[in-house]
Every structure is written in structure tokens, then in C-alpha cells.
C-alpha positions in Angstrom: 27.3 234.8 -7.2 30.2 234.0 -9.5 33.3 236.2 -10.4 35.9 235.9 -12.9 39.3 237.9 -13.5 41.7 237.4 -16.3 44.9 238.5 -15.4 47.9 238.5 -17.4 51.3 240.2 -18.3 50.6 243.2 -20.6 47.6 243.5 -22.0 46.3 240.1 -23.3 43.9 240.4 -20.2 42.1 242.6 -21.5 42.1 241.6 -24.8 40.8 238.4 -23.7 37.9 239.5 -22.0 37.0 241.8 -25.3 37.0 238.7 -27.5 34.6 236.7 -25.1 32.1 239.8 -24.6 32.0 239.7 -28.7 31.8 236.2 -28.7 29.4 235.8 -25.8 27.3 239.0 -25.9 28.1 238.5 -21.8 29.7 242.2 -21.5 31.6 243.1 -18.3 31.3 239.5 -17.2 35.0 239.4 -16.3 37.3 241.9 -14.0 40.4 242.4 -15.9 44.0 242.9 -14.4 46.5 244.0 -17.0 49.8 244.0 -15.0 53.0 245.7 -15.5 51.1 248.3 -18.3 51.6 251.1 -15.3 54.2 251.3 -13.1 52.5 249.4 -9.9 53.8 246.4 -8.1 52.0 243.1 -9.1 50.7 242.7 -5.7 49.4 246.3 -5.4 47.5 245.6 -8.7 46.3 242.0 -7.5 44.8 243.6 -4.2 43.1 246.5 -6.2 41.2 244.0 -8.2 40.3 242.2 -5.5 39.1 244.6 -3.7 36.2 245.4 -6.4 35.0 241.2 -6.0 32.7 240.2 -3.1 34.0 238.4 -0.3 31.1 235.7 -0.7 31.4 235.1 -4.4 32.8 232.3 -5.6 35.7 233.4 -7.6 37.2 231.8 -10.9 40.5 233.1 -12.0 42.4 232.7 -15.2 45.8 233.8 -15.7 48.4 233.9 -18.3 51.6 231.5 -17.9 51.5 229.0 -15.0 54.2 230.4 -12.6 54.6 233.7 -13.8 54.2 236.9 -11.1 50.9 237.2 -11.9 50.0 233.5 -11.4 51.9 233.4 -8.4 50.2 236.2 -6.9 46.6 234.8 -7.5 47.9 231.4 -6.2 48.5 233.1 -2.7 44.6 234.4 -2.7 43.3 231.3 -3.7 45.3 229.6 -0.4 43.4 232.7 1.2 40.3 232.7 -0.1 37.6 230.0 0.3 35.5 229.2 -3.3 38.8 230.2 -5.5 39.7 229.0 -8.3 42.8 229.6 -10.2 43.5 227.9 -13.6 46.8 229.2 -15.8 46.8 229.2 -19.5 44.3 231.3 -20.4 42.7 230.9 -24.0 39.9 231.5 -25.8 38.3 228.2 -25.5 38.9 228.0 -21.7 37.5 232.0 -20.9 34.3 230.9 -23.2 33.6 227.8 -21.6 34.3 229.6 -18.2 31.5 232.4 -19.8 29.4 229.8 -20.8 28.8 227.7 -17.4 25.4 228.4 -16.3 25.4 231.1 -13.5 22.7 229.1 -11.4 25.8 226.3 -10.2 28.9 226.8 -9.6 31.4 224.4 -12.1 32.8 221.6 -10.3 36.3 220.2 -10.2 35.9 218.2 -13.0 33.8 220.2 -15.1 36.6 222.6 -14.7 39.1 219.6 -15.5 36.7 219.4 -18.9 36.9 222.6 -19.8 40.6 222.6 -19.3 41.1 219.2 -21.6 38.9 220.8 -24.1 40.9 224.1 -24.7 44.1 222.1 -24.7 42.5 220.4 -27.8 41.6 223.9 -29.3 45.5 224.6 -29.8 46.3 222.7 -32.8 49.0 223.3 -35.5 46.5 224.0 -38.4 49.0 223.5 -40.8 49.3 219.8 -40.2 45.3 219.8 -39.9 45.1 221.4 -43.4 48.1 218.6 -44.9 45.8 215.8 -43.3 42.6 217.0 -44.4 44.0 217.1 -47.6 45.7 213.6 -47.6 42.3 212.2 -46.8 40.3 213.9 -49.7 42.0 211.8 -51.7 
């Protein structure tokens, strides 16, 4: 079986995992770890959440800013932890495609490398979209 957490500082985590469950319809698909919104060391809440995913399951993790405690503290399970994956940068596009994988096969490295090129392309500076879809209307 698969697992998924999003983790992040504060509560994008969870905020995160909301918009994918209304996007998705998947609910509950994801264990969430908002850190620092109690007053619990990082690697206190890290274990907690770790404790509620199977041993066996592979594990797909998405966290927030690529070196922050929070990444760091995932990074150290996934040097643990056989069938872990941890990815930082969370967005929408990455958590849906993540969602979206079909349950039956676990994603390979370079599906994962897609997914990852593809929600880099998702952030764009609409402004300049809008300014160059209106330059070629004309």
C-alpha cells in the first residue's frame, strides 16, 4: 500500500491536503504534519506521524521548503526507511499528481521526476501570461 504526508511549517500542510480532497474527491488520502502550530519539537511531531503509517507501505512525502526543519527531519527517515520518498516544494500540482498516480503501482523515479517538472511549470507569473496572450491577439 501507498502513504503520503504533507508536512510543512504552520499550517499550509493541512491546507494543502484540504485543497487536493476538494479537488480529487480522494478524502483522508494524505497524513498531515503541521509543525510548530503547538509547542512540540519537530522531531517529536515527525515520529508521531510516523507512527500512524505502516512499516511496509511505501511512503511518499512532500514537504514545504527544501532544507527547512521539517525537510530535514523527513530526510533522516527516508535514509531510514526503505520505499521513501521525500520531494520538497510542495504545491498543488505536485500533491495532485502525487493523488492522482494509480494506487495499483507505485510511481517510479522518473515518473516522480515528471510530476516534479510539471508543477515547476504550474508556477508562472500570470501577469506576463496575460501581457503575452494579449500581444498575440493582435
Amino acid at each position: 500500500m501507498r502513504s503520503f504526508i504533507i508536512a510543512s511549517h504552520g499550517h499550509f500542510a493541512s491546507g494543502l491536503a484540504h485543497t487536493i480532497e476538494l479537488v480529487s474527491n480522494k478524502k483522508e488520502m494524505f497524513h498531515v504534519l503541521d509543525a510548530y502550530s503547538e509547542n512540540i519539537p519537530v522531531a517529536d511531531e515527525v515520529a508521531a506521524v510516523m507512527a500512524e503509517i505502516d512499516p511496509d507501505d511505501e511512503l511518499v512525502i512532500l514537504t514545504d521548503l527544501l532544507g527547512g526543519s521539517v525537510n530535514q527531519e523527513f530526510a533522516l527517515v527516508a535514509q531510514r526507511r526503505p520505499n521513501t520518498t521525500v520531494i520538497a516544494g510542495a504545491n498543488v500540482a505536485l500533491a495532485l499528481q502525487l493523488a492522482l498516480h494509480p494506487e495499483r503501482k507505485p510511481p517510479t523515479e522518473e515518473r516522480i521526476n515528471t510530476y516534479i517538472e510539471q508543477a515547476r511549470k504550474a508556477i508562472v507569473h500570470v501577469n506576463q501570461v496575460s501581457t503575452e496572450m494579449d500581444d498575440d491577439d493582435e
